[in-house]
C-alpha positions in Angstrom: 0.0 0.0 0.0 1.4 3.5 -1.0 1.9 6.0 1.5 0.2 9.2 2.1 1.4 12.3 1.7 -0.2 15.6 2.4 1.5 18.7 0.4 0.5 21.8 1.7 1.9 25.1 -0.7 -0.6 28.0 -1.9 1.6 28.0 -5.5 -0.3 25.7 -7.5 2.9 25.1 -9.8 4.8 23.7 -6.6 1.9 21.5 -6.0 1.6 20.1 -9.5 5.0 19.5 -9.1 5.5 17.6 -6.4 2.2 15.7 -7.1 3.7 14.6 -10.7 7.2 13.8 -9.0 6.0 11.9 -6.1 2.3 10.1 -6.8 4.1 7.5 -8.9 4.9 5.8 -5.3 2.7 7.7 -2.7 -0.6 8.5 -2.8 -0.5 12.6 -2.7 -3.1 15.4 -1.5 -2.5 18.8 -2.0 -4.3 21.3 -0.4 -3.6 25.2 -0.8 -3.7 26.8 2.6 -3.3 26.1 5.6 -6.5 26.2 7.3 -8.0 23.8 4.9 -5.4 21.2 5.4 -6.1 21.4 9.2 -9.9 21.2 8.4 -9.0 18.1 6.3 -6.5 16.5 8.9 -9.6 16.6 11.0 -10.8 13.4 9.1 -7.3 12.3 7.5 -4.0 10.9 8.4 -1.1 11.5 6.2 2.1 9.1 6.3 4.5 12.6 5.6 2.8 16.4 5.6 5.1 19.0 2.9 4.2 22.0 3.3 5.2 25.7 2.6 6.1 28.5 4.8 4.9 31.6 3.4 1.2 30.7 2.5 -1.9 33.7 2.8 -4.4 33.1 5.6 -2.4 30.6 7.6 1.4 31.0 7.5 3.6 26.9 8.1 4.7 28.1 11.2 1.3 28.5 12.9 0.0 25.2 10.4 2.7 23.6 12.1 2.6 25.1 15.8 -1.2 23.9 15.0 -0.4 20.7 13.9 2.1 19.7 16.5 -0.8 20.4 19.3 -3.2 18.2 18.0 -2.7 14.1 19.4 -3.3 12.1 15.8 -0.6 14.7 14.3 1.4 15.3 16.7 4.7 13.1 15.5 3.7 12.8 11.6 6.7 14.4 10.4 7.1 17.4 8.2 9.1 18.8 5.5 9.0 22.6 5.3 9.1 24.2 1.9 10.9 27.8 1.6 12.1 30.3 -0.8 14.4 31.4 2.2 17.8 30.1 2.7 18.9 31.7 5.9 19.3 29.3 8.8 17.6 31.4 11.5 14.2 30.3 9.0 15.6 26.5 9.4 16.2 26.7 13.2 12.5 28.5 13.2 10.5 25.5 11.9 13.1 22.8 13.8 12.2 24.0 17.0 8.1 24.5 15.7 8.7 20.2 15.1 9.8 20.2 11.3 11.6 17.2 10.9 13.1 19.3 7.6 13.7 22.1 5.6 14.2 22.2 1.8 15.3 25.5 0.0 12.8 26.3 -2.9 13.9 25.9 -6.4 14.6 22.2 -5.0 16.4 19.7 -6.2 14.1 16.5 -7.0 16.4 14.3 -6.1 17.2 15.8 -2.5 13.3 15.9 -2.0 13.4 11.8 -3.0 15.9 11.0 -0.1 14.3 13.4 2.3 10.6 11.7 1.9 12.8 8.2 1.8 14.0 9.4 5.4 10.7 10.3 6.9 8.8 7.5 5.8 11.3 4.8 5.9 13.8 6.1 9.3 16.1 3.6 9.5 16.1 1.9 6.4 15.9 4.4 3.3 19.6 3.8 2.6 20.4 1.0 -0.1 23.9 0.4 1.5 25.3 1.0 4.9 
């Protein structure tokens, strides 16, 4: 069974994008704001949440403040999308519970090993 992932980023090209590039193994939702995906993780558990920082309505640090207080979401883990590179932003969403942090334009292959990571902890590497 294919895991789930829940991309969260109010650009719909970033969403088409990472839908295309990662639905051929996971199942993938996107959702364009913030405040909907919460509404929707009322009723749904994702396997891996993606989601951008600078969104209207509901910025990812208060999605993911949000997200972090709720029990079923608590320790899904998140990637957090940025166009920022500076590391207090990185430190930011580390200490908010972001698991990581992946610079916008990304590279697709960096985003492959990162979902590998979350989903699959100890055993995404093909050699040790």
């Amino acid at each position: 069974m294919k895991k789930k992932i829940l991309v969260v980023d109010d650009e719909i090209s970033i969403c088409l994008l990472l839908e295309n590039f990662l639905s051929e193994k996971h199942d993938v939702i996107t959702i364009n704001d913030g405040l909907e995906a919460l509404l929707w993780l009322e009723d749904n558990i994702p396997d891996l949440i993606i989601s951008d920082i600078q969104m209207p309505k509901m910025d990812g640090y208060e999605f993911l403040t949000n997200l972090r207080q709720r029990g079923f979401t608590k320790h899904t883990p998140v990637i957090m999308l940025s166009g920022k590179s500076e590391s207090k932003e990185r430190i930011k969403c580390y200490r908010l519970g972001a698991q990581d942090y992946l610079t916008k334009p990304f590279n697709p292959e960096e985003l492959d090993e990162l979902v590998k990571k979350n989903l699959y902890p100890i055993h995404f590497a093909i050699e040790w």
